[in-house]
C-alpha positions in Angstrom: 0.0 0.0 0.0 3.2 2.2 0.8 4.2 2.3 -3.0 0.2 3.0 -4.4 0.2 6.1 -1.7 3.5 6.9 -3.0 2.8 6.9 -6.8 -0.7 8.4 -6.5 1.0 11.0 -4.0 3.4 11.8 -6.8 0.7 11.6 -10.0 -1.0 14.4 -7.9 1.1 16.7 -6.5 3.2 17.1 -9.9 0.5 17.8 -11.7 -0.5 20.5 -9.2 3.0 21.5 -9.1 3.5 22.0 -12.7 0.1 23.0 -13.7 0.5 26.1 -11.0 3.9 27.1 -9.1 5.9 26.1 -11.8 4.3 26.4 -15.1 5.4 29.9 -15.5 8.9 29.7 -14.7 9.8 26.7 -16.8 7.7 28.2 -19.8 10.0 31.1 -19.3 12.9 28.4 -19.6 11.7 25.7 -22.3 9.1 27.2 -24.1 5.6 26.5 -23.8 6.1 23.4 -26.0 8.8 22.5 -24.2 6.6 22.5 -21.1 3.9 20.4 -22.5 6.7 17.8 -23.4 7.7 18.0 -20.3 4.1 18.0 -18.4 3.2 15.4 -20.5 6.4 13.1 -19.7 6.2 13.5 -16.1 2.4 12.8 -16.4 2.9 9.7 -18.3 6.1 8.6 -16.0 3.6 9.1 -12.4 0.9 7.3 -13.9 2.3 4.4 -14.9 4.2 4.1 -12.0 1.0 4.5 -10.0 -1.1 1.4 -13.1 2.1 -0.8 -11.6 2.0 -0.1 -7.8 -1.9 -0.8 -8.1 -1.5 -4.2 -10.2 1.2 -5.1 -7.8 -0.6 -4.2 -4.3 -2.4 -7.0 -3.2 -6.2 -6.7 -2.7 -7.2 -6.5 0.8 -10.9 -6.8 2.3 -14.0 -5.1 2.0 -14.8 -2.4 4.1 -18.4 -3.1 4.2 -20.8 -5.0 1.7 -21.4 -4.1 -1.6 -25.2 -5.5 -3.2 -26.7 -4.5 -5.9 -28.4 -1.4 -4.4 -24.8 -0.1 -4.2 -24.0 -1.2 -8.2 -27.5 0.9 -9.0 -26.6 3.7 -7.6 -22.9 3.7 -9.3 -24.4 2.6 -12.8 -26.5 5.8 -12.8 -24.2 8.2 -11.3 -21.4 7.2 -14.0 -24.4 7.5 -16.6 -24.4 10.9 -15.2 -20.4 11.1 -15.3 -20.2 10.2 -19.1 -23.0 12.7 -20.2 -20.6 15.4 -18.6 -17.1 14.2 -19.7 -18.9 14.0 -23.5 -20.6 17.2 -23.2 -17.4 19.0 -21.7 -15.8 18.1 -25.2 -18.1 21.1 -27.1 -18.1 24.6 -26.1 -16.1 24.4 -23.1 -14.3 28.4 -22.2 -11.7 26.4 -20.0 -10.4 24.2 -23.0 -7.2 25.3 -24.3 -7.2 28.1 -27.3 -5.2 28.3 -30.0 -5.0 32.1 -29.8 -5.4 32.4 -26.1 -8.9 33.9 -25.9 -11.7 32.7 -23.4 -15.1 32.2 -25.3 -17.7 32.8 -22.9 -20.6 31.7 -24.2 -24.3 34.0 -24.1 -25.8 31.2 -21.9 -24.7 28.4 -19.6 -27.0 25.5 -21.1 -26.7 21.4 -21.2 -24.0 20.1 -19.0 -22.1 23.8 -18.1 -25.7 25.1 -16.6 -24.9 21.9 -14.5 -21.3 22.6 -13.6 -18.8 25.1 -15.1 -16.7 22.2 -14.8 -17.6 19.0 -15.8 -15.2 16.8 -17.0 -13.8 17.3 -14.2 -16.9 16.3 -11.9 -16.8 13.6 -14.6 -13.9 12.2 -13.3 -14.7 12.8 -9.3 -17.6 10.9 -10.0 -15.7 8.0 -11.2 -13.4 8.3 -8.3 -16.5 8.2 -5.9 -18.2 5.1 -8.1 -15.1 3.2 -7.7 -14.9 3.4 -4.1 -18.5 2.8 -3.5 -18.3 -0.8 -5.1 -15.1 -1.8 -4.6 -13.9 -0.7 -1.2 -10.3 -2.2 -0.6 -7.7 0.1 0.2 -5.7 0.0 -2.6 -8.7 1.2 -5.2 -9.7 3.9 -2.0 -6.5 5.4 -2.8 -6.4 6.1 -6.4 -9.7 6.9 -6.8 -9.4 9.3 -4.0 -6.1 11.0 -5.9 -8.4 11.4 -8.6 -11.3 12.9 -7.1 -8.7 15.4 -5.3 -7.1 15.7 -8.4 -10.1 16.7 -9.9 -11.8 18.8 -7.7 -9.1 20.8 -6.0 -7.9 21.1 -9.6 -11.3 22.8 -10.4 -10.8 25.3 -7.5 -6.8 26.5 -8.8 -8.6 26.5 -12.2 -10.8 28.8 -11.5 -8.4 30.8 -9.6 -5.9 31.1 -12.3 -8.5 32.0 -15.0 -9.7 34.8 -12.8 -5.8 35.6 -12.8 -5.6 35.3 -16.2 -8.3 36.5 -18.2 -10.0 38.1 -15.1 -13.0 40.2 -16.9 -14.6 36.7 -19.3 -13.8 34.3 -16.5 -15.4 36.3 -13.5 -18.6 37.0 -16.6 -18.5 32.8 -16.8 -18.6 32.4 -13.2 -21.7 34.7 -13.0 -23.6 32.0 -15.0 -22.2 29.0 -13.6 -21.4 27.3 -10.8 -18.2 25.1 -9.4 -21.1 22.8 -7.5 -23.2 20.6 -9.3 -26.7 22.2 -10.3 -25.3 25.2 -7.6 -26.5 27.6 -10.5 -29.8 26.3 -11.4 -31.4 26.4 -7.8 -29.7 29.6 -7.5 -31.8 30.8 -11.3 -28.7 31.7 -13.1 -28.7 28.9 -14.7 -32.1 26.7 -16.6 -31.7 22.7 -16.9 -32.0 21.4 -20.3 -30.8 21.6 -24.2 -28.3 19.1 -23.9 -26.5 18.5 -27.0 -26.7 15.0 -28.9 -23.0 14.5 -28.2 -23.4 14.8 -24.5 -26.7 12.3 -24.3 -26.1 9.9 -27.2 -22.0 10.5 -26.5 -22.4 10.1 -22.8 -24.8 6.6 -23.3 -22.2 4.9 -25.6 -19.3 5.9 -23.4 -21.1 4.8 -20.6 -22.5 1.2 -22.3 -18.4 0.7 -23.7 -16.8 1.8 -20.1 -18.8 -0.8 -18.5 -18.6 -3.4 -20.6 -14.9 -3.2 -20.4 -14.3 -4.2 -17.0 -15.2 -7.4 -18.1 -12.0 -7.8 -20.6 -10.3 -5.7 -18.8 -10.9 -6.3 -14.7 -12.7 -9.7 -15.2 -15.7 -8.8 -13.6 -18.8 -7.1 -15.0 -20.0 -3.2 -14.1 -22.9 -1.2 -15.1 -25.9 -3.2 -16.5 -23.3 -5.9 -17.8 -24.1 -7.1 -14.4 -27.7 -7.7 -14.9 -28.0 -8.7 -18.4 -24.5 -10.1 -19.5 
């Protein structure tokens, strides 16, 4: 369990490091393709370190029972998880632009009027899924590196758009909000006009992610369970 904690420790805290503290001093050094080689080496390097630590950890107990009231309630909130990863992919301010510029859009609609940031929810979702049905410590621990990835990561997003492109970011905020449907009850946000790519997208990333945990993990997720 030492050398999961270690790895996830590590996938984590880089990425905060470099995304953050150091992104702007070693742009100033390498270039910003440079940094991205880098980023993306170090990223790469942690998690497979952290795919080998998990494989060779050995799987320890349940912390408590898991039936299928529990695999319900994780098939529909990754349902939920894959409509917002595949609507994050269109229309999203916080994606990176080619130019620089922050598109703020007229309206917060579809998955953004749920969250201003969800593929990142997406993947705090999965990390909270994961641990519901398959509570042994060495699964606790990276999923909870990637919900705190995920989640703080949203927060020093936020803060470094407002730092960055303080007038469209702060106009974003307005409309949105960092908790899930935060907006709507608040009425600065409507629910609705989801886009085909986030409900048809999100379904057939959701039927496909389940079904391959039976190749893959050699158990069945998701409705596999039921009608596999």
């Amino acid at each position: 369990m030492l050398m999961v904690m270690s790895a996830a420790i590590a996938f984590v805290g880089t990425h905060f490091l470099l995304s953050h503290p150091l992104r702007a001093p070693l742009v100033a050094r390498v270039g910003e393709k440079g940094f991205l080689g880098l980023y993306s080496l170090v990223a790469f390097a942690t998690l497979g370190w952290l795919v080998m630590a998990y494989r060779s950890a050995s799987v320890t107990e349940m912390l408590w029972p898991v039936g299928d009231g529990l695999w319900a309630l994780a098939t529909i909130i990754m349902l939920v998880a894959s409509v917002l990863l595949m609507g994050s992919l269109v229309g999203n301010p916080a994606m990176p632009d080619p130019d620089g510029a922050v598109r703020v859009p007229a309206q917060a609609k579809g998955v953004f009027a749920v969250t201003r940031h969800p593929m990142l929810w997406s993947f705090a979702l999965w990390g909270i899924c994961h641990i519901l049905v398959y509570p042994v410590a060495k699964n606790i621990i990276v999923a909870l590196a990637i919900l705190i990835l995920s989640l703080v990561g949203a927060a020093l997003q936020d803060r470094k758009k407002e730092r960055l492109q303080p007038a469209q970011w702060r106009e974003w905020e307005a409309k949105t909000s960092y908790w899930p449907f935060a907006a709507i009850v608040a009425g600065r946000a409507r629910f609705g006009r989801f886009g085909a790519h986030a409900l048809a997208g999100g379904v057939v990333v959701w039927l496909a992610a389940t079904w391959a945990h039976m190749p893959l993990a050699g158990w069945a997720a998701g409705i596999w369970r039921w009608i596999g």
